[in-house]
C-alpha positions as CSV (number, residue, x, y, z in Angstrom):
1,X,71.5,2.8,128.4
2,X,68.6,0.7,130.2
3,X,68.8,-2.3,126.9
4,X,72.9,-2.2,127.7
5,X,72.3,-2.6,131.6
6,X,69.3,-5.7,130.7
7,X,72.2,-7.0,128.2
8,X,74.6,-7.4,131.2
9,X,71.5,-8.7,133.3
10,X,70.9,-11.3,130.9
11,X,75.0,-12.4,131.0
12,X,75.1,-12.5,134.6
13,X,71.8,-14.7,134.4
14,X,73.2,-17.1,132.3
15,X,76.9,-17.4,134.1
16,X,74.5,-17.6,137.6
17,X,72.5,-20.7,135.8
18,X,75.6,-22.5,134.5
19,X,77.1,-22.4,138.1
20,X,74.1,-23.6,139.5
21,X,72.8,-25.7,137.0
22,X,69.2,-24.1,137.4
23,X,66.5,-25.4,135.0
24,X,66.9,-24.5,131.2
25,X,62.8,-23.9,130.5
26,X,63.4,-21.3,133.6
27,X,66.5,-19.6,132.8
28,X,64.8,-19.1,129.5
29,X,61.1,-17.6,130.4
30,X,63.7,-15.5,132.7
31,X,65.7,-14.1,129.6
32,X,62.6,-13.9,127.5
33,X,61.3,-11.3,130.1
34,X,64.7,-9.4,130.0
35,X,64.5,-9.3,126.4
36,X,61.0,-8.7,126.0
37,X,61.4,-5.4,128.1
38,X,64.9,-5.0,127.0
39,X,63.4,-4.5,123.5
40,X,60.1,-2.0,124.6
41,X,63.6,0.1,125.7
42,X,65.5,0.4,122.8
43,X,62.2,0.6,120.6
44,X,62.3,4.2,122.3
45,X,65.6,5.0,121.1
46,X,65.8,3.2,118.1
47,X,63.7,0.4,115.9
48,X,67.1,-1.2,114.1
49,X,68.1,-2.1,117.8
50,X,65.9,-4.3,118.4
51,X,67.4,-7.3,115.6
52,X,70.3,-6.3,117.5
53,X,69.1,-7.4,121.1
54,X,66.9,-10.7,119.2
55,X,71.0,-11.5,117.3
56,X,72.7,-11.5,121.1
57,X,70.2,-13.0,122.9
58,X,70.3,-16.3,120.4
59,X,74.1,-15.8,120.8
60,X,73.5,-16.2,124.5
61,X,72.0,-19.3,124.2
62,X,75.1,-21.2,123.2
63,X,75.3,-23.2,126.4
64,X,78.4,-25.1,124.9
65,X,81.3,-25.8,127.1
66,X,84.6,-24.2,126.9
67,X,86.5,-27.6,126.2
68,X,89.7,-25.6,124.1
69,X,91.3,-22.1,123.6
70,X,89.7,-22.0,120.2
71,X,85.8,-21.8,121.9
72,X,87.5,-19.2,123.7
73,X,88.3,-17.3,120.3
74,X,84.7,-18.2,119.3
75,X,83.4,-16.4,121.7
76,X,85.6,-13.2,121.7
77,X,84.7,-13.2,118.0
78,X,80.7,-13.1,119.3
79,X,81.5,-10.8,122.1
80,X,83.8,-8.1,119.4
81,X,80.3,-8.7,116.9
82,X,78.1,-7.9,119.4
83,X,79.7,-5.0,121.2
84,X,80.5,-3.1,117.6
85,X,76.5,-3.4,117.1
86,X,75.6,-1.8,120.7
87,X,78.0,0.4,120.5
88,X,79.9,1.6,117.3
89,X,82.7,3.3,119.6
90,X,83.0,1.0,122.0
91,X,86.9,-0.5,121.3
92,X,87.3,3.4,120.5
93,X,85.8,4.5,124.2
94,X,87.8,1.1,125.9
95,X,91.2,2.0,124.2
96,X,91.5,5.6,126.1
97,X,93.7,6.1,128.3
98,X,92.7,4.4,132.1
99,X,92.0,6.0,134.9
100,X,89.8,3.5,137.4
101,X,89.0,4.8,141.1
102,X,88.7,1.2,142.3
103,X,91.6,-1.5,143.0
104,X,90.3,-4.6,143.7
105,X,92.2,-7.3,144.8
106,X,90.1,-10.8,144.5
107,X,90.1,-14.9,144.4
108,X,91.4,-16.6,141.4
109,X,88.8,-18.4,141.4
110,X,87.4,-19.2,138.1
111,X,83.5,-18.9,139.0
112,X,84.1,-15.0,140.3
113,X,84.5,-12.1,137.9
114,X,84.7,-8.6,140.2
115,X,83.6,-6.4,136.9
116,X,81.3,-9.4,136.2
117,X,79.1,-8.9,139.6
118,X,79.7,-5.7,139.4
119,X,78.3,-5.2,136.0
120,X,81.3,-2.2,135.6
121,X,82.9,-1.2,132.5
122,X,86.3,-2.0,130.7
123,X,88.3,1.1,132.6
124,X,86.5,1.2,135.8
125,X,88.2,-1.1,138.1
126,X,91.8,-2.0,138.3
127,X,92.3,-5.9,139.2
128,X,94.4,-8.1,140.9
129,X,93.7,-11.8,141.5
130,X,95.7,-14.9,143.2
131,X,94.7,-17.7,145.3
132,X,92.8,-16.7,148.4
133,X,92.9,-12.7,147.6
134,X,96.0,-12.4,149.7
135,X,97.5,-9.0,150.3
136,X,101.2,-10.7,150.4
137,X,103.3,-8.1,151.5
138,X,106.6,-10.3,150.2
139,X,104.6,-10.8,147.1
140,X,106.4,-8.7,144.4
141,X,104.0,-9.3,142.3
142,X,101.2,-7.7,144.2
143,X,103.5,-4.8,145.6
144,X,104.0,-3.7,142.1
145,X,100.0,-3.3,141.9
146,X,99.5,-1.6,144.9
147,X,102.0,0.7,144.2
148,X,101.2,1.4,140.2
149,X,97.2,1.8,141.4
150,X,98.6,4.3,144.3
151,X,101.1,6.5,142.6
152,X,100.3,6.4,139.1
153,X,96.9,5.7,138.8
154,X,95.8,7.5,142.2
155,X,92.7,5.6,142.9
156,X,90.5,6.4,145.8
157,X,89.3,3.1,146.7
158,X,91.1,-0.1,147.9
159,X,89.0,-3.4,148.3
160,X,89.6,-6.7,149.3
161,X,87.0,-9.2,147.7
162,X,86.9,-12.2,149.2
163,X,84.2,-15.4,148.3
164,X,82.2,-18.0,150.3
165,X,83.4,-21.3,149.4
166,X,86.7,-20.2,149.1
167,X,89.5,-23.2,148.3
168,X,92.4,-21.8,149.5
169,X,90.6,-20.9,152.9
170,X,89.5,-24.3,152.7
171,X,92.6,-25.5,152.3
172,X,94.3,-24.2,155.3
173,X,91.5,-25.8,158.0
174,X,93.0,-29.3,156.6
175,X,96.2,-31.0,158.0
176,X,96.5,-32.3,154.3
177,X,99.8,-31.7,153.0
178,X,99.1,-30.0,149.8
179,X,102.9,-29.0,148.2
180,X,105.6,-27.0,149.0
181,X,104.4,-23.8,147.1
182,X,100.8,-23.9,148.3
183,X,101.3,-24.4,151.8
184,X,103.9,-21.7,151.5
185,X,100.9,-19.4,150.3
186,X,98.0,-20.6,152.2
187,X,99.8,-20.0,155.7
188,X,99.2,-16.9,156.7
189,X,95.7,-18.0,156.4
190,X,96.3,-20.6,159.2
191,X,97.6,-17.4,160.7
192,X,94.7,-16.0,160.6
193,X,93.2,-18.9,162.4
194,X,95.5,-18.8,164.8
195,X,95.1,-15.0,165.7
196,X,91.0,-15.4,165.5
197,X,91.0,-19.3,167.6
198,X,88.8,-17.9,170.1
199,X,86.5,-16.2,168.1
200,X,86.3,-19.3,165.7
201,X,86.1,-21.7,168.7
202,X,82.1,-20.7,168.9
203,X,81.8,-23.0,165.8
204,X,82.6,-26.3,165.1
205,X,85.5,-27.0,163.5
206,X,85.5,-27.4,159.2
207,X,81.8,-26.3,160.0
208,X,80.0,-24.2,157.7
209,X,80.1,-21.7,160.0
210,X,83.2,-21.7,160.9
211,X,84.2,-21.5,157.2
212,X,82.2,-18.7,156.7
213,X,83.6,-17.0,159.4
214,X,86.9,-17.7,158.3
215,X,86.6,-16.0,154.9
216,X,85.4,-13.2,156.6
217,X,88.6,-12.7,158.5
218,X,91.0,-13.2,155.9
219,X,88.8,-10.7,154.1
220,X,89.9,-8.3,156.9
221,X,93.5,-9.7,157.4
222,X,94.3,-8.6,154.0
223,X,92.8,-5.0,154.2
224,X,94.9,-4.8,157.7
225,X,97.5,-5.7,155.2
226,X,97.9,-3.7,153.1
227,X,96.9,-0.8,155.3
228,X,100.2,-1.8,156.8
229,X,102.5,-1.4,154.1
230,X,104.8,1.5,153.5
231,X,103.1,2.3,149.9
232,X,99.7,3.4,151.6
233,X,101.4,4.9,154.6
234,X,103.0,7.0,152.3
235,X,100.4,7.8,150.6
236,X,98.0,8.7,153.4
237,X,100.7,10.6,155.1
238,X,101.0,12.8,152.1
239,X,96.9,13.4,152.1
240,X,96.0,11.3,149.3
241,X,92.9,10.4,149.9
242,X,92.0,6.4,149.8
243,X,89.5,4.2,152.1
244,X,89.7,0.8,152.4
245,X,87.2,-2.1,151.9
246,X,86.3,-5.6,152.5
247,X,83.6,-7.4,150.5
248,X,82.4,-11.3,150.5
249,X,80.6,-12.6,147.9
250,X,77.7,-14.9,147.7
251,X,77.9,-17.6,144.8
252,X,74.6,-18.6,145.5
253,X,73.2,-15.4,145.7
254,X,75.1,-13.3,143.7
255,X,75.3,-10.5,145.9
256,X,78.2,-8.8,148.1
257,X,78.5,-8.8,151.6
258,X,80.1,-5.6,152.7
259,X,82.3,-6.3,155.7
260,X,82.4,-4.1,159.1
261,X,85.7,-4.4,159.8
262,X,87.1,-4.5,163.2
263,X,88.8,-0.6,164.2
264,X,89.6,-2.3,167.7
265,X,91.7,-5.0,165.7
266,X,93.3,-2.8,163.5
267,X,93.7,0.2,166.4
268,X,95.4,-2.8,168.1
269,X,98.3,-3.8,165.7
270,X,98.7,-0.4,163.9
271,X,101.2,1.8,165.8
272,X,103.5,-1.8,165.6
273,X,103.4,-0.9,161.9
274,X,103.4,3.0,161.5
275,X,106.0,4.4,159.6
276,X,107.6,8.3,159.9
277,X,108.4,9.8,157.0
């Protein structure tokens, strides 16, 4: 179990290096270390693992770019190889039938994987991603989520992950026109601004700061949301029992910023909203 959780240490290492360019000689004395005590671990358990760990750390070490589909077959090739040796059962174990206790709904956004940072396992977390981790509530697309994960799936958690750096949140601090069906998606963002302008006023406009700050509250806007729609109230009414959460994270740090999100807000706006059933 440890060599598995220093294999997934190793991959998050490597996708943190590539989207930071850090040094090469120091991302590999890094991995060395991980494998070097990723190896006294499975030596325990078994001797044959260790060619195992040596075979997917080399395979790690392709730094190559993903320039066409067929490197991304390559690699699933490598990953199907190298999951079969860990883990003879594995497809067996992922195959079974689902039953997460997490939805997450997160950024598009290319650089972020939620199971990734999380280092969680195929069957864990249920996932939804679009531009800006908006909780749309005329998005069909989303609705259909919430509602499966809810009703069928019964998960206990809901989280909204947001991300520093964000593009779409970027996006809707600039008067740039940027086409029909983005600006369409991006407004309630500049909603958000609107609804927060005092608050954001203590920074500087397209500051860091105020950036920053910005994610933060779409974060929140999104869990306010979806606590509004009539799939949760429903849900909740009946005693199902779900909490809600709202999480920024760090590219340059790797690590999740659990939000404390704003009861007076939410105590505010939610009787407008409440449904009887």
């Amino acid at each position: 179990m440890k060599a598995a959780l220093m294999l997934l240490l190793v991959t998050i290492l490597l996708g943190v290096a590539f989207a930071h360019r850090i040094n090469t000689l120091s991302v590999q004395k890094a991995l060395e270390s991980l494998l070097q005590e990723s190896q006294q671990e499975s030596q325990k358990v078994s001797p044959n693992k260790k060619v195992s760990l040596e075979q997917t750390y080399l395979e790690m070490l392709d730094t190559s770019n993903v320039t066409c589909v067929n490197d991304v077959l390559r690699r699933n090739k490598k990953f199907v190889k190298k999951a079969l040796q860990e883990d003879p059962e594995f497809f067996e174990h992922a195959s079974a039938p689902q039953h997460p206790e997490i939805l997450i709904l997160s950024c598009s956004d290319s650089r972020i994987s939620p199971e990734v940072v999380t280092m969680t396992n195929p069957g864990q977390l249920f996932v939804h991603r679009n531009i800006a981790n908006l909780a749309n509530v005329n998005d069909a697309n989303f609705l259909s989520v919430l509602q499966y994960s809810v009703e069928a799936l019964k998960v206990k958690h809901v989280v909204v992950m947001g991300h520093y750096g964000c593009g779409g949140v970027q996006a809707s601090m600039s008067s740039k026109d940027h086409g029909s069906s983005i600006e369409s998606w991006i407004n309630s963002i500049r909603d958000t601004r609107r609804m927060y302008s005092e608050e954001l006023s203590e920074h500087p406009v397209k500051s860091e700061e105020y950036f920053r700050r910005l994610v933060e509250l779409n974060v929140q806007e999104q869990v306010f949301n979806i606590r509004k729609t009539r799939i949760v109230q429903k849900a909740l009414k009946s005693g199902q029992p779900l909490s809600f959460h709202g999480w920024v994270y760090d590219m340059k740090t790797g690590l999740i910023n659990k939000l404390k999100l704003d009861k007076k807000v939410w105590r505010s706006i939610s009787k407008v909203y409440s449904l009887s059933f």
